[in-house]
C-alpha positions, 0 to 999 in steps of 0.5 A: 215101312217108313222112311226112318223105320228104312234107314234104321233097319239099313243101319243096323244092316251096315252094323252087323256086316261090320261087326262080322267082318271084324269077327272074320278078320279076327278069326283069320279069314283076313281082310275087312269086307267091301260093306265095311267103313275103312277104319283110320290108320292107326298110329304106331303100336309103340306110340298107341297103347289099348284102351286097357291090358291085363297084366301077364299078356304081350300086346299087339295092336293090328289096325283096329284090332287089340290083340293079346297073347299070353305070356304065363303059365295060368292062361295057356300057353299059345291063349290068345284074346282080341277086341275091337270097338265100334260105334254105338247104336247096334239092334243086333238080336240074339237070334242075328248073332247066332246066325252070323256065328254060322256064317262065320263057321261055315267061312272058316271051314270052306277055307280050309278043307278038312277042318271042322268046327262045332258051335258049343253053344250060344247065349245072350240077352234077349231084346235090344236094350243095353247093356247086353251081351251074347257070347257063342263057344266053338271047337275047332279041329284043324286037319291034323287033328289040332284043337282049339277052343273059341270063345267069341262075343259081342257086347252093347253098351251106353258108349259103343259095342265091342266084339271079343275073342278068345281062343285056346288049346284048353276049354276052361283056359279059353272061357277063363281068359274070356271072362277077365277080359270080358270085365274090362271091355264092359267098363269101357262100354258102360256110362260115363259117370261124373 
């Protein structure tokens, strides 16, 4: 393998670990992990607003974290959606975020005995080009019998990626809400345009 071929593939390594311990500290399962670049502090969460909102939902922001939590009867009461962004470059697969999705379960799951989680599917764009987009959807059922929808995605564009979650007490509230956010984050991901 060459020198560049090497620190390529270590970088894309570095990435993907980065973006899991983002989808793990979004998920719950807390802090960043030792791999990741510790992010900047983030100003005050009066003073920063996110790169963009979606009227109807109260935003958070949590580090480098953009959390929303709905605020009207239309996206589920208790819905919430998150994104963050990251640098561009990523050659994560397909076939590398379906495995960090079973990472992820299996981490959710030794933390808290009893719950289970079902991956309801994974899908996304072949290949490394962008823009592309893989999306996973999972059912968790907590151990007093609790459920909650999940909609986690991870999105490559020409300015960066991005990794979104949506999570909710109804399917078709989670995929929804999934979706409207989905449309922002790939506008900030696409080309600038003059």
């Amino acid at each position: 393998m060459t020198t560049a071929a090497l620190a390529c593939s270590r970088s894309d390594r570095t990435i993907a670990r980065s973006l899991l311990a983002g989808l793990l500290t979004v998920a719950g399962i807390g802090g960043a992990a030792a791999q990741s670049p510790a992010p900047a502090p983030a100003p005050s969460a009066t003073t920063q607003r996110p790169p963009f909102a979606i009227s109807g939902w109260h935003y958070e922001r949590r580090a480098d974290t953009h959390l929303f939590r709905c605020e009207q009867p239309q996206c589920g009461a208790g819905s919430k959606v998150s994104y963050r962004f990251y640098t561009g470059g990523n050659q994560m697969t397909l076939d590398q975020f379906r495995d960090s999705q079973n990472q992820v379960i299996k981490a959710l799951e030794q933390r808290t005995p009893g719950q289970r989680i079902t991956l309801l599917g994974v899908d996304g764009d072949k290949g490394t080009a962008v823009p592309r987009m893989y999306k996973a959807r999972r059912l968790t059922v907590t151990p007093a019998g609790a459920s909650e929808y999940q909609v986690n995605g991870l999105m490559f564009g020409a300015q960066g990626s991005a990794s979104l979650i949506s999570s909710a007490s109804d399917e078709k509230a989670s995929n929804d809400n999934y979706a409207k956010f989905a449309a922002a984050v790939k506008l900030v991901l696409a080309p600038k345009t003059r």
